[in-house]
C-alpha positions in Angstrom: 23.8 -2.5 -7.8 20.2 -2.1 -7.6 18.5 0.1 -10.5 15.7 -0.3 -13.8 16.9 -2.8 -16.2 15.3 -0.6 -18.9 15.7 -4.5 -20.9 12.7 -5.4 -19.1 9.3 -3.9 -20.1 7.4 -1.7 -18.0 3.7 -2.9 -16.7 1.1 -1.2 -15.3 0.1 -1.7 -11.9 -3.7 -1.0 -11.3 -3.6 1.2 -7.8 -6.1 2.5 -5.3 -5.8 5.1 -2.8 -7.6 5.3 0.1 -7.5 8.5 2.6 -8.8 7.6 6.5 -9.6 10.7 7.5 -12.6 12.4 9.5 -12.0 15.7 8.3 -10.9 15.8 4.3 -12.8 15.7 1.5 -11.7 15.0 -2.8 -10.7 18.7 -2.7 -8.8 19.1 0.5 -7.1 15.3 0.4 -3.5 16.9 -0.6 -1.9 13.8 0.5 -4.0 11.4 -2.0 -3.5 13.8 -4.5 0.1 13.4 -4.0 -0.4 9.6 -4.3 -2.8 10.0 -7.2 0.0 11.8 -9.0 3.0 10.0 -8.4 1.3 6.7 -9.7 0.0 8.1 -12.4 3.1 10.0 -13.6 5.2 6.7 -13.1 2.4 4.9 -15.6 0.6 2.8 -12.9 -3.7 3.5 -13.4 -5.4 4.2 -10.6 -8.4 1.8 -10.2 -10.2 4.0 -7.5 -9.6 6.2 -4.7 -12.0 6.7 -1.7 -12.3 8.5 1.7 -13.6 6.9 4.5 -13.9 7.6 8.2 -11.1 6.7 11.0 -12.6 4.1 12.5 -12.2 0.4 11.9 -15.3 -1.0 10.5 -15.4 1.9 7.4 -11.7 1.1 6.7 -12.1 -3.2 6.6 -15.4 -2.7 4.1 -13.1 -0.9 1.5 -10.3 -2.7 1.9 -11.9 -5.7 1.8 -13.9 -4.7 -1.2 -10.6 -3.6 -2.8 -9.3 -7.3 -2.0 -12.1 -8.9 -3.9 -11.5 -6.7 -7.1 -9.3 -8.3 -9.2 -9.2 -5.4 -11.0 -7.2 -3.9 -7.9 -3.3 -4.8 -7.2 -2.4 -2.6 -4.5 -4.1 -0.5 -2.2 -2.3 2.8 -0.8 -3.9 4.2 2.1 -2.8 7.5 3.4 -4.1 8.5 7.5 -4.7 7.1 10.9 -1.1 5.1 11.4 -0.4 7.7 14.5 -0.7 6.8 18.1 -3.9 9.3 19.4 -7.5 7.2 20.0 -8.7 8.0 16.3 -5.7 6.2 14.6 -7.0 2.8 13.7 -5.4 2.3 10.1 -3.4 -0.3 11.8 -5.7 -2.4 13.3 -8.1 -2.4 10.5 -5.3 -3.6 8.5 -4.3 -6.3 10.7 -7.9 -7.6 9.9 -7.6 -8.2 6.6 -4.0 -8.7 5.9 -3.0 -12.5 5.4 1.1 -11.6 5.6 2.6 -8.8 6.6 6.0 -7.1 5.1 7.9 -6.2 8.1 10.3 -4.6 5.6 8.1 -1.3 4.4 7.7 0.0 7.8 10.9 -0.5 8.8 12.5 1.2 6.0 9.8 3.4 5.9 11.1 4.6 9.3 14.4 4.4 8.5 14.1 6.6 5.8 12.1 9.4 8.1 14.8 8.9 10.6 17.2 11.0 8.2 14.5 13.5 7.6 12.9 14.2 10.8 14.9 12.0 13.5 13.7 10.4 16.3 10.2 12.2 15.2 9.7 9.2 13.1 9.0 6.2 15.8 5.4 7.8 16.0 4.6 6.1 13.1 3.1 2.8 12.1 3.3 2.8 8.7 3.0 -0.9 7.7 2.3 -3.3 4.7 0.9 -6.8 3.8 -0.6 -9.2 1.2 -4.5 -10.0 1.4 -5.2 -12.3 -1.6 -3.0 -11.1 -3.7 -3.1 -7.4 -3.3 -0.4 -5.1 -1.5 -1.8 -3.1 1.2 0.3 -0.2 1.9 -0.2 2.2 5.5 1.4 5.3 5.0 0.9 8.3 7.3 -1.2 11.2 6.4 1.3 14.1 5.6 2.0 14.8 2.1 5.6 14.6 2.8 4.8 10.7 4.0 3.0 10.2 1.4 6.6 11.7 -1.2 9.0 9.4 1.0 6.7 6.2 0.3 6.4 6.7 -3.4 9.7 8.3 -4.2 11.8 6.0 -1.9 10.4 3.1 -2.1 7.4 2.3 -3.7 8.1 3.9 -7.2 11.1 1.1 -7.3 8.8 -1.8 -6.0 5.8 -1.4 -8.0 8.0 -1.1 -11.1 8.6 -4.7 -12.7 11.9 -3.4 -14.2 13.3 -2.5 -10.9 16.5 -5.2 -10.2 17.2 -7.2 -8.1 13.8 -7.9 -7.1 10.5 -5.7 -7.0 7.0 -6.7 -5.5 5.3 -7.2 -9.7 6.9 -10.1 -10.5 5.9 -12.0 -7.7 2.5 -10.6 -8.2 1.3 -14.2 -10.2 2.5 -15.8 -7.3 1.1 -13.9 -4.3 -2.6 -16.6 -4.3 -0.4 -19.7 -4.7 -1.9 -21.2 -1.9 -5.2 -21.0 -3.2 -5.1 -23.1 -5.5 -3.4 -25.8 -3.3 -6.5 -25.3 -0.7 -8.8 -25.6 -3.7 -6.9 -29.1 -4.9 -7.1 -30.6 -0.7 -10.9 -29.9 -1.2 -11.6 -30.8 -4.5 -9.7 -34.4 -3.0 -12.1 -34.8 0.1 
């Protein structure tokens, strides 16, 4: 049965939140705040939060900023995963994202489909892994934003969360680095 193994010690995940948005500011960004909050309240530290612009160029600079950080582990964006001309969150992501995880948005979906039916298959929420760090796409609502954290990302960001959660692969996520680093180093 999946649940916390309260055996296991917590750790801290060091989180960013980034709202694409042409319109919000820090004070009218309700659905970072709800991010900001559910983190924080679960223990996580949030390592920065930022708004930037929907369009594509704004969003790869601070994600790929973010991705450099090694003080970062996972980037939460909230914004711009609709369909209209302005929603690029996807396509920025795709630029920087090494692997994808199908699973989030699927689930992701599947989860809204109990909430608000068929409404749900405008999204594009989505996920991935850019050296090292979890990019998570999340819609702009606050009520996206509740479902992400409280359904699933509250139990993969937690290291005690059984059978498997996304931290304890984190010392494994650049693997591949170092085997790149040993073909050059041989040449």
């Amino acid at each position: 049965m999946p649940g916390l193994d309260l055996s296991r010690p917590f750790h801290p995940v060091n989180i960013a939140v980034l709202t694409v948005s042409d319109t919000r500011t820090l004070e009218t960004d309700k659905s970072g705040d709800v991010l900001v909050q559910r983190l924080t309240e679960a223990g996580h530290v949030l390592a920065g939060r930022e708004i930037v612009t929907d369009d594509i160029p704004s969003i790869t600079a601070r994600l790929r900023a973010w991705i450099a950080d090694d003080g970062i582990d996972v980037v939460l964006s909230t914004g711009g995963t609709g369909l209209t001309g302005r929603d690029v969150t996807p396509e920025a992501f795709e630029q920087v994202m090494e692997k994808r995880i199908e699973g989030f948005g699927e689930l992701f979906r599947q989860l809204g489909y109990q909430k608000i039916g068929t409404s749900t298959i405008q999204s594009r929420a989505l996920a991935g892994v850019a050296r090292g760090t979890y990019l998570f796409a999340i819609p702009g609502s606050s009520g996206a934003c509740k479902d992400a954290w409280d359904d699933i990302l509250i139990h993969q960001l937690d290291f005690r969360y059984r059978p498997c959660n996304f931290v304890e692969i984190m010392p494994r996520l650049r693997e591949h680095e170092g085997a790149r680093e040993k073909v050059k180093s041989a040449g």
